[in-house]
N, C-alpha and C positions, 0 to 999 in steps of 0.2 A: 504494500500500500504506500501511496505517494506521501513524502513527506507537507503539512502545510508550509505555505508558502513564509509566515513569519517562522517556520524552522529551517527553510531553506536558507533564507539571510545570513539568522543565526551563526550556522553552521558555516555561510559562504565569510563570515567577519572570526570565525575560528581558526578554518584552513588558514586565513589570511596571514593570521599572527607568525613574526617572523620575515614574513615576506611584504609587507606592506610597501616600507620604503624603498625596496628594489621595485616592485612593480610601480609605484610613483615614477621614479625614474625611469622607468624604460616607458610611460605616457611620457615625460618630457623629452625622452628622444625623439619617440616619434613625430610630437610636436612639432619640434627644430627643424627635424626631417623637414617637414611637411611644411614650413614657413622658409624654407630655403629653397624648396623646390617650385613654393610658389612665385619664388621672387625673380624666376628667370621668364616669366610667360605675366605677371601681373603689374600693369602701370603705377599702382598705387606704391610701389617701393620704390620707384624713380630712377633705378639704374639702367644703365646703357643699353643691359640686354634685353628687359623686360621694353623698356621703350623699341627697341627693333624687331620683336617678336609682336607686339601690343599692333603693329600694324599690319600683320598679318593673322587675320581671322581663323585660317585655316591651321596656323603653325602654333596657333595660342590654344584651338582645339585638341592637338595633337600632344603639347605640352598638358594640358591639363590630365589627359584621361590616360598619361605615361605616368604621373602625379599621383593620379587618383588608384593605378593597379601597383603602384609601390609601397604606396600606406597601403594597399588591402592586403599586400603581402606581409607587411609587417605585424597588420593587427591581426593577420592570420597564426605569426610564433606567437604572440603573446598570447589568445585565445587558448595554443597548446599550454605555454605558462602556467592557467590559472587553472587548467584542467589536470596537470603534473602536482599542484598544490593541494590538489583534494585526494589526491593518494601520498600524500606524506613527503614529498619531494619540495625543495628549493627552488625559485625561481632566480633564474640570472639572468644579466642582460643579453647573454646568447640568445635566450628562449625569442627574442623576437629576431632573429638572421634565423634561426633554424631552415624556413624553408626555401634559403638560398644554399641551403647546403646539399640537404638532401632530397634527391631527384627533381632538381630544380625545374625541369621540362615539363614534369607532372602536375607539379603544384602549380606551374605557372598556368598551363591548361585548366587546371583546374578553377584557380578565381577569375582567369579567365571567362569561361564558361557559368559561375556563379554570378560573377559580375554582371555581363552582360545580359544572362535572363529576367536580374531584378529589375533592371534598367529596363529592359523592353518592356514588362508586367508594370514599371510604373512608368511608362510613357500612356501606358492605355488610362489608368487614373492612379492618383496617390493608394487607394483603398485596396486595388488588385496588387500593387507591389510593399505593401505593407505587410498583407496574408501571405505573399510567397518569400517577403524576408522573413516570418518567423515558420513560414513550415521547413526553411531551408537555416534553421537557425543550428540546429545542431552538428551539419554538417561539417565544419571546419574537426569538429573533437573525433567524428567518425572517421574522419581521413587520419588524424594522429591514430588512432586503435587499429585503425584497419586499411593503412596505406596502397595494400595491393587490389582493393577494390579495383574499378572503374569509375568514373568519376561521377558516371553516369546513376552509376547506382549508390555511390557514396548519396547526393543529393536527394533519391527515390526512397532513401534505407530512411534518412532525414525527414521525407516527407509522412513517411512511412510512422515514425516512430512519435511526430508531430501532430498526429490524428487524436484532435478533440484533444490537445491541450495547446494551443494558439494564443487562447486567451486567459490559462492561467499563466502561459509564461508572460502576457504582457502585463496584465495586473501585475506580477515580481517586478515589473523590472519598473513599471510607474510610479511606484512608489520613490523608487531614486531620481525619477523622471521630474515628480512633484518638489520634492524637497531643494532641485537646481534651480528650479522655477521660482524659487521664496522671494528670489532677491525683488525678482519682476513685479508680483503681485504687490510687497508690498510697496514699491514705489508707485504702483499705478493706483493700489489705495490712497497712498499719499497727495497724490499730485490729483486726484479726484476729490478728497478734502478739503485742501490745499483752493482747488477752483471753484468750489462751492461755498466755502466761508470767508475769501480774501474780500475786504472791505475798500480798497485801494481806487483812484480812478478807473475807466480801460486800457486807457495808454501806460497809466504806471503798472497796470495789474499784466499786461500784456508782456513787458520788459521782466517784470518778476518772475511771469511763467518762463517762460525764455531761460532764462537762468537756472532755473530748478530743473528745465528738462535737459538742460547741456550736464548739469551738474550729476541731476539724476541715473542716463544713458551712463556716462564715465562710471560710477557706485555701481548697478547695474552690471553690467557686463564685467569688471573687475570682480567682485565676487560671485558673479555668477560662475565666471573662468575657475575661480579657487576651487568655488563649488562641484562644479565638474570634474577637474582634480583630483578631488580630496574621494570625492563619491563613486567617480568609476572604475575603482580595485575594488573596490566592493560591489558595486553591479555585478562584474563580469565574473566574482567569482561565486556569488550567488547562484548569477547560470550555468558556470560550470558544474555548481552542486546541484543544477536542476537536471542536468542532464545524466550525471552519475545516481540520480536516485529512478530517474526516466526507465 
């Protein structure tokens, strides 16, 4: 019988211990990763190459979605990570190069292949490629368990094993969904307050909101970023214990 879902957490903030601040660290690599990859294809960093690539549509495409299968590969070792920590094992920063190691062609086909189905399932709407990323959610820990699959059926075993629990895994995982969101709500309580009770002229009251929202956005997204942070070694190892009790 399945464990509930505040025993999954639990357990996924148990596994954790020990390994917490290696897995923090290996999200701030990938971070780095992933803001230095942006910054050869994104104008908003203002270097030379981003500006010569920025004017080419087709080469900024090409740069993103080379971008975009490099973190998938990374968040692919970390995913094994957190999945090696609910059987008693250490994570290290290896865990996320792993699948440049071993049988790189495979893996590469493979998120390959993952990638791109989610991506078409939500070209049709956000809702069809929401259901097919989590009936396709346990598919990265079934490729670590059982590498000589097919890829094909790695994702079918995934959907397979994803039947009629979709949406208790997203209930687990909203929970850490809701709490990154705190920062948001309550500055929009605030600043909804804030516009209802200010007694000020409209031109002084107009210049004050102004300010609260510049000021607000910065607070805002600055701990929201912590928050995400701090909260997604804990997500992921939640689901990793979702899938080990699956």
């Amino acid at each position: 019988m399945l464990m509930k879902n505040s025993d999954l957490r639990r357990q996924g903030r148990e596994n954790l211990r020990g390994n917490y601040l290696v897995s923090l660290a290996n999200f701030s690599i990938i971070s780095v990763i992933g803001v230095v990859l942006q910054s050869f294809y994104s104008p908003e960093f203002g270097n030379s190459v981003a500006e010569f690539t920025s004017n080419s549509p087709v080469l900024t495409f090409i740069l993103s979605m080379v971008t975009s299968f490099i973190m998938a590969l990374l968040m692919l070792g970390l995913h094994w990570g957190f999945l090696d920590i609910q059987d008693g094992e250490r994570m290290t920063v290896g865990h996320i190069f792993l699948p440049y190691k071993f049988n790189p062609i495979k893996v590469v086909s493979y998120t390959f292949r993952k990638q791109l189905w989610i991506t078409l399932w939500s070209l049709l709407f956000i809702v069809p490629g929401v259901i097919k990323t989590y009936a396709w959610a346990m598919a990265d820990y079934i490729y670590y368990e059982e590498p000589e699959l097919p890829n094909r059926e790695i994702m079918a075993k995934s959907e397979a094993l994803m039947q009629g629990h979709k949406w208790r895994l997203f209930r687990l995982e909203f929970y850490y969904i809701m709490i990154s969101l705190l920062p948001l709500l309550f500055w929009l309580g605030g600043l909804l307050y804030f516009s209802l009770n200010v007694s000020e002229g409209p031109e002084q009251c107009m210049g004050i909101e102004f300010i609260w929202i510049l000021a607000g956005i910065f607070v805002v997204l600055l701990l929201t970023a912590i928050l995400v942070l701090l909260i997604e070694p804990r997500r992921n190892s939640a689901r990793a214990a979702f899938y080990t009790h699956l």
